[in-house]
C-alpha positions as CSV (number, residue, x, y, z in Angstrom):
1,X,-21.3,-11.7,25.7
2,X,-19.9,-12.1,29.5
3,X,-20.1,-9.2,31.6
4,X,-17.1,-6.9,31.2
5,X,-15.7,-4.7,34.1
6,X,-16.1,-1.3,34.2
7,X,-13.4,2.1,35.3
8,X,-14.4,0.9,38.6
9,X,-13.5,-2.5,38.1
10,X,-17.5,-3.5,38.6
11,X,-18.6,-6.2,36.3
12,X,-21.6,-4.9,34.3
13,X,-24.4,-7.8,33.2
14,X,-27.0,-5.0,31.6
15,X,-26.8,-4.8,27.8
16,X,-27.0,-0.5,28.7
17,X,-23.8,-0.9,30.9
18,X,-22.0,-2.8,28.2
19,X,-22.1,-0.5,25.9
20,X,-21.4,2.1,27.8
21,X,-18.5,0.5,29.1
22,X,-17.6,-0.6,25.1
23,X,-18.4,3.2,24.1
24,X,-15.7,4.1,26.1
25,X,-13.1,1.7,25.0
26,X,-13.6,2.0,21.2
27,X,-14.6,5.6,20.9
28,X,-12.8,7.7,22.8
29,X,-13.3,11.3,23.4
30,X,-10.4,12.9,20.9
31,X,-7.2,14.1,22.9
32,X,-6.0,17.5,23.1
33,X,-3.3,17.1,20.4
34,X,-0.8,19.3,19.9
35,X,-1.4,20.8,16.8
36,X,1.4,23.7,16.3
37,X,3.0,22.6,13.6
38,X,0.3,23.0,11.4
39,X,0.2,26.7,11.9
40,X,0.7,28.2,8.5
41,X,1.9,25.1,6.9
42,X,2.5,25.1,3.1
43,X,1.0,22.1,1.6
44,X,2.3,20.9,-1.4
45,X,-0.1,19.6,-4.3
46,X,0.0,16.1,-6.2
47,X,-1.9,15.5,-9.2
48,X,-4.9,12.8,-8.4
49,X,-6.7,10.8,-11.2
50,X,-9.3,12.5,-12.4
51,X,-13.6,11.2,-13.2
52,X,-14.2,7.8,-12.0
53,X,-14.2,5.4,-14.4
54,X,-16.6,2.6,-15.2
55,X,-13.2,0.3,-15.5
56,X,-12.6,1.3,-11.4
57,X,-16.1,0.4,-10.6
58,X,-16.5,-3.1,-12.6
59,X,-12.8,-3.9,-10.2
60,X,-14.0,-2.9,-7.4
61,X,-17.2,-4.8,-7.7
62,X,-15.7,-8.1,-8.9
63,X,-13.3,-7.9,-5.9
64,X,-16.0,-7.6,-2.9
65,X,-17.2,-10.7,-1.7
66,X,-20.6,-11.9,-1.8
67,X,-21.0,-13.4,1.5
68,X,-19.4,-10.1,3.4
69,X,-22.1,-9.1,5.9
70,X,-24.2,-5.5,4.8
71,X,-24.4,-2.6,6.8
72,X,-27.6,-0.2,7.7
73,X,-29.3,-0.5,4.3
74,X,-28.9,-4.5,4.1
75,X,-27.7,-4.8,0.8
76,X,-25.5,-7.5,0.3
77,X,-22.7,-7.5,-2.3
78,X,-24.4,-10.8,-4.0
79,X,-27.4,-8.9,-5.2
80,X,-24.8,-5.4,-7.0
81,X,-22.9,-8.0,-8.7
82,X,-26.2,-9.5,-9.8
83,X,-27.2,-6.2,-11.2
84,X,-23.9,-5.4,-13.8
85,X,-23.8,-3.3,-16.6
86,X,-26.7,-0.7,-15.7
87,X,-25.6,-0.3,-11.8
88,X,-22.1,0.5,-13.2
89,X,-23.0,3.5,-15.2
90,X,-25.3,4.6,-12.6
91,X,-23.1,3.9,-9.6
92,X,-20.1,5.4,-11.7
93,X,-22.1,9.0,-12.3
94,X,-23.3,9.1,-8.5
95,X,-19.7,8.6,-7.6
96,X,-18.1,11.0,-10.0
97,X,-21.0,14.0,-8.6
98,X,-19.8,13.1,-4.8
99,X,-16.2,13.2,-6.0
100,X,-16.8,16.7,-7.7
101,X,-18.6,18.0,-4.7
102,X,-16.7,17.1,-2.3
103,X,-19.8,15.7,-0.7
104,X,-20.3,12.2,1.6
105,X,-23.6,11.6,1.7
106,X,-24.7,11.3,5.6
107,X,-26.6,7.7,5.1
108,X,-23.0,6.3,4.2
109,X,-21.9,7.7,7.3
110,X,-23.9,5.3,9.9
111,X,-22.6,1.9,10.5
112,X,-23.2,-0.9,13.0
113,X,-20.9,-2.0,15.3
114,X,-20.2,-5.7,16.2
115,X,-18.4,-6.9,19.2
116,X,-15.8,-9.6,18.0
117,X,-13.7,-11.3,20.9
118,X,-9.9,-11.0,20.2
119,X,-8.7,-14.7,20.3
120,X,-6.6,-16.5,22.7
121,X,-7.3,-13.7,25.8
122,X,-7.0,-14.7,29.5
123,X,-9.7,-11.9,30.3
124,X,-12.8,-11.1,28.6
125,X,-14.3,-9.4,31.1
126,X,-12.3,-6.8,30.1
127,X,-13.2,-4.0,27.4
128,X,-9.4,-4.4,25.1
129,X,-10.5,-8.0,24.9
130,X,-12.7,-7.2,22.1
131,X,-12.3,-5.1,18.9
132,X,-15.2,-3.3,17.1
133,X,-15.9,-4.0,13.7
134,X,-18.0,-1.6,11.7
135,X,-20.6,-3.3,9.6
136,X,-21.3,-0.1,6.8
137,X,-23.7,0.7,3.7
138,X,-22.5,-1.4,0.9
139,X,-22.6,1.4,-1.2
140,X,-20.8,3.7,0.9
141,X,-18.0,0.7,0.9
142,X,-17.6,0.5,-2.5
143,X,-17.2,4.7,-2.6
144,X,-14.2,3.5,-0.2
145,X,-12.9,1.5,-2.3
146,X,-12.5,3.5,-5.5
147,X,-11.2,6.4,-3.6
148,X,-8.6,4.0,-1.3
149,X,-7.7,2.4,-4.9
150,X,-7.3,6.0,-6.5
151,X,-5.3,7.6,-3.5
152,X,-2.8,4.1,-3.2
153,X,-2.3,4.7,-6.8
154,X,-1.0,7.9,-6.5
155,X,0.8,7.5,-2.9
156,X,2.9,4.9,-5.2
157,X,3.4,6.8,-8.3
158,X,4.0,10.2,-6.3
159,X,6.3,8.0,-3.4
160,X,4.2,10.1,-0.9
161,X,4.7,7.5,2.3
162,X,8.2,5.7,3.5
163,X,9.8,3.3,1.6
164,X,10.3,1.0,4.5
165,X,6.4,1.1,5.2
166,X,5.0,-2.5,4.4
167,X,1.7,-2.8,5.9
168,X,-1.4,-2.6,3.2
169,X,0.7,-1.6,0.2
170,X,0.6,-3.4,-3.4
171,X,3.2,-5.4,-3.8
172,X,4.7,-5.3,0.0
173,X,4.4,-8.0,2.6
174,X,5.9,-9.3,6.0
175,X,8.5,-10.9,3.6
176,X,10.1,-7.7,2.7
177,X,9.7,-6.4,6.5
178,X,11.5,-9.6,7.1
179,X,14.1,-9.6,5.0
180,X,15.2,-5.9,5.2
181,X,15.5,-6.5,9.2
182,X,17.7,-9.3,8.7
183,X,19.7,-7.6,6.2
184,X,20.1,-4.9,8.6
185,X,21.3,-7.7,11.3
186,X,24.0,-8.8,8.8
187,X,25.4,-5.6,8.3
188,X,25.3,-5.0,12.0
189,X,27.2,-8.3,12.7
190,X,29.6,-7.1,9.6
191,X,33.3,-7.5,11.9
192,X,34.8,-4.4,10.3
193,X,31.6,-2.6,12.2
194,X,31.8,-4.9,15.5
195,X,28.0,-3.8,16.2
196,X,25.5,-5.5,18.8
197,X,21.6,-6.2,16.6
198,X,18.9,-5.1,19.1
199,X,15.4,-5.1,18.1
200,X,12.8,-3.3,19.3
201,X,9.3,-3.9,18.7
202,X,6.0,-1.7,19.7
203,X,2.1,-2.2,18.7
204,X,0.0,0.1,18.8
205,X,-3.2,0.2,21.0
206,X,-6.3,0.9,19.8
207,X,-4.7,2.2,16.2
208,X,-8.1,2.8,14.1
209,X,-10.0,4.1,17.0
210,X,-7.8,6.8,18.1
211,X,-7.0,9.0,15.0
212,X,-7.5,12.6,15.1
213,X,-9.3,14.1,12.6
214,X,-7.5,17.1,12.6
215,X,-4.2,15.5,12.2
216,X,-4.8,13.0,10.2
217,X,-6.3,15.6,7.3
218,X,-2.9,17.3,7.8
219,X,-1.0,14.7,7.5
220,X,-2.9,13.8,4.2
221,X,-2.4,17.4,3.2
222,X,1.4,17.3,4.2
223,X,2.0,14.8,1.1
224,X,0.0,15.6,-1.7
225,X,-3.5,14.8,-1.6
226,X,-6.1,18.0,-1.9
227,X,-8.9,18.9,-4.1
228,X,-11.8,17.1,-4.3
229,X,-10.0,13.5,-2.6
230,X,-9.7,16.0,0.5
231,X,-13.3,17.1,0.4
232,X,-14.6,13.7,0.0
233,X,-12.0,12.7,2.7
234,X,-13.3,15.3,5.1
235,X,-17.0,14.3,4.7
236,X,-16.3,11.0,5.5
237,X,-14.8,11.6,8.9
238,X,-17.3,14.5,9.8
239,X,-20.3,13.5,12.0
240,X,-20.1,9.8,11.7
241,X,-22.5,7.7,13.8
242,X,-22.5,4.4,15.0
243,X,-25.2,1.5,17.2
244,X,-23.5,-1.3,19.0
245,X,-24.8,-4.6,18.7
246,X,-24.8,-7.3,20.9
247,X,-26.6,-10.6,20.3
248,X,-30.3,-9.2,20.2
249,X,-29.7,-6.0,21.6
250,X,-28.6,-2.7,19.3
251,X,-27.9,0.3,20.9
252,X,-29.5,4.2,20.3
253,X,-26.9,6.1,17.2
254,X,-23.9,7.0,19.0
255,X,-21.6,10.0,17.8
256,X,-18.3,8.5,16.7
257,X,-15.9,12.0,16.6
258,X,-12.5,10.7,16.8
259,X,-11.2,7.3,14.7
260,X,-11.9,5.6,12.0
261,X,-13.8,2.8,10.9
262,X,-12.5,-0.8,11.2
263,X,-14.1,-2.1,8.1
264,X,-14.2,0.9,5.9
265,X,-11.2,-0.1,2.6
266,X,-10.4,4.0,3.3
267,X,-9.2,3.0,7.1
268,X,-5.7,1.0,6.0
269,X,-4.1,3.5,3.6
270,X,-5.4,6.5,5.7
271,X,-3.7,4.9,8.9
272,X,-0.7,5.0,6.3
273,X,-0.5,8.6,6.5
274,X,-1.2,9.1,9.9
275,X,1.8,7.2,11.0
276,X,4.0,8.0,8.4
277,X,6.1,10.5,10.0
278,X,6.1,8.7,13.0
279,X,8.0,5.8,10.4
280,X,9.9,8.6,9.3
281,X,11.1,9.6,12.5
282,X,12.1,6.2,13.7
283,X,14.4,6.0,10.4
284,X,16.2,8.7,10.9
285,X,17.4,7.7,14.9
């Protein structure tokens, strides 16, 4: 990796500095959100599936890929499939007692953190010109999946996000986001209306690595999901840890207290309901 600059614009050569610098960036101390409307809020309550099945886990573990590279236990995918049958049932019981419990176990909570370079950048000397990617336990990964599965399952059934939100739902692509926008250009351009089509169009920086916590559990909340999803959702946010590795060198365990994992199959549909009433709010302009 090239040296990257830091607040003070000094490049920084020393594997320390860099992470330091990429600490920074990628894991952000939370900000002091405003957090009044959740003040006595009355959360509805939408039935989840129930027990894990052996079905969900023989899905999930056909679906991962072999070659996908293993986290802090160095288990590859290859070597589960390998397995079948009897990891199945066990897996599917260990699953089903976390589920119950509410409980995430801590070892699923450390990951390590590679440094990818964000292509076609004029700079990478600076810190946004790279994205973490968090390399996590394998059987932590596939407790994401099941849970993601189950909760996009019911977020469907239950319509519990915005109809007009595309990104990482079954069924939904940049062809629909394509065609509803020029459908809405058509009826804009409709001479009984005698409209002008504008078209505004914002990203988001950082997305995954500045959630809050706090909100995003309301925000879960605020649509349906509670019970033991919730629990299991809260343990895998709390005191997660991350190292940094760069070439050779891998950092001490840092404290990761605000985001969520890039890597994780929970991170896509939980960003779902982080920003849906942001969607929401856009709509209705």
């Amino acid at each position: 990796m090239p040296p990257i600059k830091d607040s003070q614009e000094v490049l920084q050569t020393s594997p320390e500095e860099k992470v330091q610098i990429l600490q920074e960036a990628f894991f952000p101390k939370p900000p002091e959100a405003d957090l009044a409307d959740i003040q006595d809020y009355r959360y509805p309550l939408v039935d989840m599936p129930e027990d894990i099945t052996t079905q969900e886990m023989e899905v999930v573990l056909q679906r991962v890929s072999a070659k996908k590279a293993p986290g802090p236990d160095e288990i590859p995918n290859g070597i589960l499939q390998l397995l079948g049958p009897t990891l199945i049932q066990e897996l599917t019981r260990v699953f089903n007692s976390c589920l119950r419990l509410g409980y995430y176990p801590k070892h699923f909570r450390d990951s390590i953190t590679v440094i990818l370079q964000k292509p076609q950048k004029d700079d990478y000397t600076a810190a946004k010109s790279y994205r973490p990617v968090a390399l996590l336990n394998t059987l932590g990964k596939l407790l994401d999946a099941v849970v993601a599965g189950r909760i996009a399952y019911t977020a469907e059934k239950s319509q519990m996000l915005p109809t007009m939100h595309m990104g990482g739902r079954k069924g939904r692509s940049t062809d629909h986001a394509l065609h509803h926008l020029v459908e809405r250009i058509y009826a804009a351009w409709d001479a009984s209306k005698k409209e002008v089509a504008s078209l505004l169009l914002l990203d988001v920086a950082g997305a995954f690595d500045n959630v809050s916590h706090i909100r995003l559990i309301h925000n879960i909340r605020k649509r349906g999901v509670d019970g033991c999803t919730l629990g299991l959702l809260r343990g895998f946010l709390a005191s997660r840890t991350t190292r940094i590795k760069m070439g050779t060198y891998t950092s001490d365990s840092l404290a990761t207290n605000t985001g969520i994992p890039q890597g994780s199959p929970l991170s896509p549909i939980l960003y779902l309901f982080y920003n849906a009433d942001l969607l929401e709010i856009c709509q209705n302009l």
